[in-house]
C-alpha positions in Angstrom: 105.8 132.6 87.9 103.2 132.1 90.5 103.6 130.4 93.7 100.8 127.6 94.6 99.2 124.8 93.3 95.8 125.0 91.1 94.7 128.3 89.6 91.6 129.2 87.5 89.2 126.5 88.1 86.6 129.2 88.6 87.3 131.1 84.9 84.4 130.2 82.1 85.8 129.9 78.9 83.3 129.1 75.9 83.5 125.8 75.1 85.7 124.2 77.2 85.1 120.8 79.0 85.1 120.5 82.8 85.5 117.7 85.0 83.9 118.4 88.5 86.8 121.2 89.8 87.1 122.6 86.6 89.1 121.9 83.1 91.3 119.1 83.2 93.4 116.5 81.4 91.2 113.2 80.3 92.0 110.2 81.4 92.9 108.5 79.0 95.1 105.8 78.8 94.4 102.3 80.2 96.4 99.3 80.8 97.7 98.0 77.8 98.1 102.0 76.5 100.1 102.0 79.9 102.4 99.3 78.6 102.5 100.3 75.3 103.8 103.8 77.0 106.4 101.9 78.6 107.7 99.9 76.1 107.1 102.8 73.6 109.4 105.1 75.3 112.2 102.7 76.4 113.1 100.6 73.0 114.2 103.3 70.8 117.2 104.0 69.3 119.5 102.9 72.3 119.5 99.1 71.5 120.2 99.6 67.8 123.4 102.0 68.9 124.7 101.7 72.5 125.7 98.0 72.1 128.7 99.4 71.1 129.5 101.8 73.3 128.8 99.4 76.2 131.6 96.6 74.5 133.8 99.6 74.2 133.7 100.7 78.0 133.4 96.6 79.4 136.0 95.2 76.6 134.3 92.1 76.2 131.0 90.4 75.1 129.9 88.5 78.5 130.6 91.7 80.9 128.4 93.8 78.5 125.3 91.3 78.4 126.1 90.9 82.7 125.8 94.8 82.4 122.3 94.6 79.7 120.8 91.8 82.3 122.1 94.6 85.7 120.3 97.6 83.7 117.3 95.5 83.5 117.0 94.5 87.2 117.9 98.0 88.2 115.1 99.4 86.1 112.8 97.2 87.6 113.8 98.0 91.4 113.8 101.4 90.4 110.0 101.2 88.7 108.7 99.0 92.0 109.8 101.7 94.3 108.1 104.8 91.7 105.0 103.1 91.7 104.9 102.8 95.7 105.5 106.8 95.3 102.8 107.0 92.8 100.4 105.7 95.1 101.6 107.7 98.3 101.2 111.2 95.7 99.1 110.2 93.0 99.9 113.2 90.5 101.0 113.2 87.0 105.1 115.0 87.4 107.2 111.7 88.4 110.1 112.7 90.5 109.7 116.1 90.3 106.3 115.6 92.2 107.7 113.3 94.9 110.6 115.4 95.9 108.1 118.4 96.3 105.9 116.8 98.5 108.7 115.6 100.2 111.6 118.1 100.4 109.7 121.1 99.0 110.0 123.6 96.6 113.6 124.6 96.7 115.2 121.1 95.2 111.6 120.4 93.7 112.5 123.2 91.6 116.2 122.4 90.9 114.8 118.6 89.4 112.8 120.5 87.1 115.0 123.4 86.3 117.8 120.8 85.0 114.9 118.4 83.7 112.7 120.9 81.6 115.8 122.9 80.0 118.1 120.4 79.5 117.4 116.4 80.4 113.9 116.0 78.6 114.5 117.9 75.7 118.2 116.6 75.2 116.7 113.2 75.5 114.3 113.9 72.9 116.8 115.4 70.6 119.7 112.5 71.0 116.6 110.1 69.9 115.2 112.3 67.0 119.1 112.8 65.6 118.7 108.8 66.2 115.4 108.5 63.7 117.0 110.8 61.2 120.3 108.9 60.8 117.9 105.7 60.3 115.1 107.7 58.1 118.3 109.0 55.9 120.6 106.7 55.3 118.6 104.8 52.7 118.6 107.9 50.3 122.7 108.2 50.5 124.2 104.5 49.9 127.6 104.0 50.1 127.9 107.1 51.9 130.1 107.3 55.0 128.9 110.3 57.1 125.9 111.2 56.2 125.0 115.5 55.3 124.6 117.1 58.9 122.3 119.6 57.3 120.0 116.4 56.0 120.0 114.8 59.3 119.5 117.6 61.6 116.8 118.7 59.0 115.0 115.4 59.2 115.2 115.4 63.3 113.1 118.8 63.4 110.5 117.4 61.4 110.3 115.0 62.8 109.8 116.9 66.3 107.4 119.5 64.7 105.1 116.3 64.0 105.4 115.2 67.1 104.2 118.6 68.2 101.3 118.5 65.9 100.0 115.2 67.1 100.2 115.9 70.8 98.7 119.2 70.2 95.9 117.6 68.4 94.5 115.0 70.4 95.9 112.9 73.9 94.0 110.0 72.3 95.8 110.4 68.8 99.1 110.5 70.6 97.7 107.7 72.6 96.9 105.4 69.4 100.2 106.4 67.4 102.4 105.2 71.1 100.4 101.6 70.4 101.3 101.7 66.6 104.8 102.4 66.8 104.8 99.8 70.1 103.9 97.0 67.6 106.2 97.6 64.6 109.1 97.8 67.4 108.4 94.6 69.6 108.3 93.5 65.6 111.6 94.4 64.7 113.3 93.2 67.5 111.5 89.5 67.5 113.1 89.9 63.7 116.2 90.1 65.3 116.3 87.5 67.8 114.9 85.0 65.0 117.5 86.1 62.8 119.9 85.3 65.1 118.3 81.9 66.0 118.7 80.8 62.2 121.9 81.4 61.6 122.6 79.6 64.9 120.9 76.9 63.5 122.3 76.9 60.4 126.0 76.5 62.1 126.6 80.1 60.8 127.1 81.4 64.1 130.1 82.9 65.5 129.9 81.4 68.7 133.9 82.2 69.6 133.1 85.3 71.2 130.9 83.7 73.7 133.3 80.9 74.2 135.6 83.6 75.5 133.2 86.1 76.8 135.0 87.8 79.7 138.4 87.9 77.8 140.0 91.5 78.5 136.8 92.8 80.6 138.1 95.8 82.1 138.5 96.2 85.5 138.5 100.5 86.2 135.3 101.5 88.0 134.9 104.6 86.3 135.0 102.8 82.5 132.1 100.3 84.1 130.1 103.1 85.4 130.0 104.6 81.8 129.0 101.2 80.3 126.2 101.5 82.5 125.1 104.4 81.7 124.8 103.8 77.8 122.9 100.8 79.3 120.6 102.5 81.5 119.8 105.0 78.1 118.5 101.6 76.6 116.2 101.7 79.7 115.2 105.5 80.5 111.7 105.3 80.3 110.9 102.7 83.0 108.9 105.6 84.9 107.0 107.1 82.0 103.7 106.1 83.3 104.6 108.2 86.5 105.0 111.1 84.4 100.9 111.0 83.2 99.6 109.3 86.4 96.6 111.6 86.2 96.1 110.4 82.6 95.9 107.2 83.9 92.3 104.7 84.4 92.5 102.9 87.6 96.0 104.3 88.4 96.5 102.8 92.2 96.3 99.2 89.9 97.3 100.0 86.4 100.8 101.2 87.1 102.1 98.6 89.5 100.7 95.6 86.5 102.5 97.9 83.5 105.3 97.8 85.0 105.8 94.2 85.7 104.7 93.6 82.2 106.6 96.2 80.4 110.2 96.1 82.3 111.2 92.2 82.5 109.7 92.3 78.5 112.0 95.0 77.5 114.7 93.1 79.7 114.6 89.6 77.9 114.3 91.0 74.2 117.3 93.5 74.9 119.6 90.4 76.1 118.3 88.5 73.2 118.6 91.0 70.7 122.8 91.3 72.0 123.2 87.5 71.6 121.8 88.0 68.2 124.1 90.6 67.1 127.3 88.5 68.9 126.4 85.5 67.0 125.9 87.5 63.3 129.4 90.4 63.9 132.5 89.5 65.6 133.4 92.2 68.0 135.9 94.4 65.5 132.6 94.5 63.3 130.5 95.5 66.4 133.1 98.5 67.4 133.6 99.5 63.6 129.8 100.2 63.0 128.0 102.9 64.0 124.8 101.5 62.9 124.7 97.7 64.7 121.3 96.4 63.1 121.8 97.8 60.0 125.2 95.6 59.6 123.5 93.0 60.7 120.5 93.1 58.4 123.1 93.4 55.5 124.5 89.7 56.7 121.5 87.8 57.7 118.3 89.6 55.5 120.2 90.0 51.9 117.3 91.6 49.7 115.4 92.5 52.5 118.2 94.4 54.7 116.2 97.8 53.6 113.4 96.6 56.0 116.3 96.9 59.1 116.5 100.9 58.7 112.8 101.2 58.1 111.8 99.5 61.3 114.9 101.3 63.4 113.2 104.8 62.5 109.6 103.6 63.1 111.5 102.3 67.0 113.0 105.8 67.5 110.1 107.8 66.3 108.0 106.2 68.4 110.2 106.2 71.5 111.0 110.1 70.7 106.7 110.6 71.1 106.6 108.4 74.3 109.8 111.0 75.8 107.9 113.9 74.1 104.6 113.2 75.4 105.8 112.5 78.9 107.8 115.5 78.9 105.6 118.0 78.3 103.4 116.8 81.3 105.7 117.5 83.6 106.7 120.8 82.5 103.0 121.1 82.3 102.6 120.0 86.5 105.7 122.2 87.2 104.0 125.4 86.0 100.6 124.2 88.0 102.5 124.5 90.9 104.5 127.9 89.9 108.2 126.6 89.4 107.6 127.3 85.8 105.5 130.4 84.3 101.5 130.4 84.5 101.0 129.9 80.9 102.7 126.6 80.4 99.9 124.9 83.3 97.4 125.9 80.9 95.6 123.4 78.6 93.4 124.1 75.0 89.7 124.8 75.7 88.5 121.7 73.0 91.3 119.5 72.7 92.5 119.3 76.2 96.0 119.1 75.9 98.7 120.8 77.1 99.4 122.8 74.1 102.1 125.3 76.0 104.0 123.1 77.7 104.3 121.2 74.4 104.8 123.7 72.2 107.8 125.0 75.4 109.0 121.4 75.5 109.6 121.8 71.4 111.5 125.1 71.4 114.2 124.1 73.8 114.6 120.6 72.1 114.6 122.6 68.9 117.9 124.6 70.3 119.6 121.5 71.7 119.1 119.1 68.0 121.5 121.8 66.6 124.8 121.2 68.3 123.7 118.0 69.1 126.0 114.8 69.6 124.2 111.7 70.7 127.3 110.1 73.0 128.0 113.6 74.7 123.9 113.8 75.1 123.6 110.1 76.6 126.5 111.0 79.4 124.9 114.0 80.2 121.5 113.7 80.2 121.9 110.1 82.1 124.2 111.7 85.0 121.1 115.1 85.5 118.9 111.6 85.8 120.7 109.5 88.1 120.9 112.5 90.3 117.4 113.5 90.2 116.5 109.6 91.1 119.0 109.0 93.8 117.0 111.8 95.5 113.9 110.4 94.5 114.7 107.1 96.1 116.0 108.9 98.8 112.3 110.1 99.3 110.7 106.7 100.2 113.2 105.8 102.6 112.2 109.7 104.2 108.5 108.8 104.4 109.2 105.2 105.5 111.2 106.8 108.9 109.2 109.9 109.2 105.3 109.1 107.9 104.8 105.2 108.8 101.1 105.8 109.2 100.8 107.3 105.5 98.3 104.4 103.9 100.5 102.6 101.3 97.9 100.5 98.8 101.2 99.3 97.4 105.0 98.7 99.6 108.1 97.6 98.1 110.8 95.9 100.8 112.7 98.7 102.2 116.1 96.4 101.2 115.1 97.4 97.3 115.2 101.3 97.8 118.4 101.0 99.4 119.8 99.2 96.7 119.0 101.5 93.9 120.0 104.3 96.2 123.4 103.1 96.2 123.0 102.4 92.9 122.5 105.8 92.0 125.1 107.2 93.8 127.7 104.7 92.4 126.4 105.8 88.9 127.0 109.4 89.9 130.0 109.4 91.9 132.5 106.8 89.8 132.9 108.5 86.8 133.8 112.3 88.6 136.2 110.4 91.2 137.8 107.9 88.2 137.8 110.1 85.5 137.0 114.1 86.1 135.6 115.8 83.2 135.1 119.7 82.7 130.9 118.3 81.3 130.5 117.4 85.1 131.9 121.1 86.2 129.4 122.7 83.7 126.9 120.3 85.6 127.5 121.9 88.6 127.9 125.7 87.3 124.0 124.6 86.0 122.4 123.5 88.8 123.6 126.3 90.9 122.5 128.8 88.4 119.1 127.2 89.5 119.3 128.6 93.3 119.5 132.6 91.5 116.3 132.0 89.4 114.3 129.9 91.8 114.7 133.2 94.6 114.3 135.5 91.9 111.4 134.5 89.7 109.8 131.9 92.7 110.7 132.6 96.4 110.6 136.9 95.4 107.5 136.4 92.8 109.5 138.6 90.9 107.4 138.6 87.2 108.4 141.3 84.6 105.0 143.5 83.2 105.8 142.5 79.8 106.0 138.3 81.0 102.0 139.0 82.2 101.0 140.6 79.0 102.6 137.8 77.0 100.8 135.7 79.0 98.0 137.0 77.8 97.8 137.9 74.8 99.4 133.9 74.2 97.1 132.2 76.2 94.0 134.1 73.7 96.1 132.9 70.8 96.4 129.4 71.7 93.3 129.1 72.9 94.1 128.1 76.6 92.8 128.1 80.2 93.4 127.2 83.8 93.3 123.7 84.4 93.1 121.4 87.8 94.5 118.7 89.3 92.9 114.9 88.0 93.5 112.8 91.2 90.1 111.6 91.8 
């Protein structure tokens, strides 16, 4: 690994393309791509699966649509205050970017160390064992538990051809994100019509929102749980910040995607919920581990198969929007030296980020094989709500220490605080309520992170044979150098 920011602008390569400091990233997506990006990677297989685990932490239908319409808003506050940081340090990396600038390299490189090896690809690999539940199911009616071999078979295809895509063309990737946007905005509206017609038909059952806060539980660590299967539904809200120098007109573009995307993705989630209260009483809810599917069965008859089919379209297409936004910042984590040099590299033609994705693949491969979605969700959403608390904790930084820093775009400084104690509820509640040995193996992680950041960053310490992968790989792929696309 290599300390510093860009490297090799000055190399020729045959064939490459070159913006004005040398090869980089196109930009390429625009508004509407931005929102599609959004949407894309939020609504994926959460809604069709954590409605249940929400009821079972809240105990009651009104507290878990209070906690849906909560996740929403937070996500919202949170994305406001990301886009004021994306126009204070207007580079592709998200958090990871904003803490560096802010507190350095030290706990720059501890967000990514915990977000490259495990968050990213863990999130990647709950939602591809998510499309291959959906994707397989229709082959094994009847069938209670489905063959792990199958399903674990189907998620690494499915992540190979994500590979392939991304690899191929940004614009490709681009075009498949609006696809898969469509068909799930589709399925949902399906849904909440579904659910308006049985309503209307006076099929409803309506009891359980008579009685909606019967038995809501009252222990904070149970509520803080339930938020964080909710907050799963909504990981993705700062995608955009992730590919920020993949962005046209980002200063505008990002603030307007996000006030579209968010408050969409809010409204269908709370109507899709009311939709499934109204068509499964709350036993049926808690006894299925595939929600929409159970209700398809109910309110589609012949057409139920259609359920399934658009629920792996959704989580295929959120699994690209996680994938493709991964691999970026893996890719502006190497630029800058927390990761090794070949991973900031891009292809000479295709201008994409081919190590970083093919990187982003491997570990995601090694984490679908023991992988358990509800143990993956906890995890992976505690790493996040860590990594954002200190994020947040950022603007409030610059607001006390830089006021004179031109801000295009300023959020009031009351929402920053808010989802900075958010965060830290989300983190603390569950370790003082209900200790687990996960949240110890958390810890034992991230302070594994301090021994390789001083040994292979701080000490530049880089094995001979690491440099001769390096390049013998970087020939092989067919990569170079690239630089930094804020202009």
């Amino acid at each position: 690994m290599e300390r510093g920011g860009e490297r090799g602008g000055g190399e020729q390569v045959a064939g490459q393309e070159r913006g004005a400091g040398g090869l980089r990233l196109r930009r390429e997506i625009g508004l509407w791509s931005g929102v599609s990006l959004i949407i894309g990677s939020m609504v994926g297989s959460g809604i069709f699966m954590s409605p249940q685990g929400i009821l079972v932490y809240v105990g009651s239908p009104g507290a878990s649509l209070v906690v849906w319409a909560v996740c929403g808003l937070l996500a919202t506050l949170s994305a406001l205050c990301f886009a004021e940081l994306g126009a204070l340090v207007p580079e592709s990396g998200g958090e990871y970017a904003y803490i560096l600038h802010t507190f350095g390299s030290l706990p720059a490189f501890l967000v990514i160390y915990s977000f490259v090896l495990v968050g990213r690809p863990a999130s990647i690999a709950a939602i591809s064992l998510s499309f291959a539940e959906y994707a397989v199911a229709p082959f094994y009616p009847g069938c209670s538990s489905l063959p792990q071999a199958v399903l674990k078979s189907m998620a690494v295809t499915c992540i190979l051809l994500l590979l392939l895509v991304n690899c191929w063309s940004s614009k490709l990737a681009t075009q498949l994100n609006d696809v898969c946007t469509v068909a799930k905005v589709f399925s949902l509206l399906v849904i909440v019509v579904g659910g308006v017609v049985v309503l209307g038909q006076g099929r409803g059952r309506t009891e359980a929102l008579l009685s909606a806060f019967h038995n809501t539980t009252q222990q904070t660590g149970r509520i803080s749980m339930a938020f964080y299967q909710g907050l799963w539904c909504f990981d993705g809200w700062n995608t955009l910040n992730y590919v920020l120098e993949e962005l046209k007109n980002p200063q505008q573009n990002l603030v307007w995607a996000l006030v579209i995307a968010i408050p969409l993705v809010t409204g269908l989630y709370l109507l899709v919920n009311i939709s499934y209260l109204l068509v499964l009483s709350p036993n049926e809810i808690l006894s299925t581990d595939a929600m929409a599917v159970s209700w398809g069965n109910q309110v589609l008859g012949a057409w139920a198969w259609l359920v399934p089919l658009a629920v792996a379209l959704s989580t295929f297409g959120s699994a690209h929007g996680t994938f493709f936004s991964g691999s970026r910042v893996c890719y502006v984590a190497a630029r800058e030296g927390h990761m090794p040099r070949l991973l900031s590299m891009v292809h000479t033609r295709r201008l994409t980020p081919t190590p970083a994705l093919v990187f982003t693949t491997a570990v995601t491969l090694v984490l679908v094989i023991p992988g358990n979605f509800s143990n993956i969700v906890n995890f992976f959403s505690f790493l996040a709500w860590v990594t954002y608390g200190a994020t947040f904790s950022c603007l409030l930084y610059l607001r006390m220490k830089k006021k004179n820093l031109p801000r295009p775009y300023k959020v009031p400084t009351v929402i920053p605080v808010v989802v900075l104690l958010a965060s830290l509820y989300l983190v603390l509640a569950p370790i003082m309520d209900h200790p687990q040995i996960e949240f110890l193996y958390i810890f034992l992680f991230l302070l594994s992170g301090f021994l390789v950041y001083f040994l292979f960053v701080y000490f530049q310490h880089q094995p001979q044979c690491l440099q001769t992968a390096t390049l013998h790989l970087q020939l092989l792929l067919e990569v170079a150098p690239a630089t930094k696309n804020v202009g």
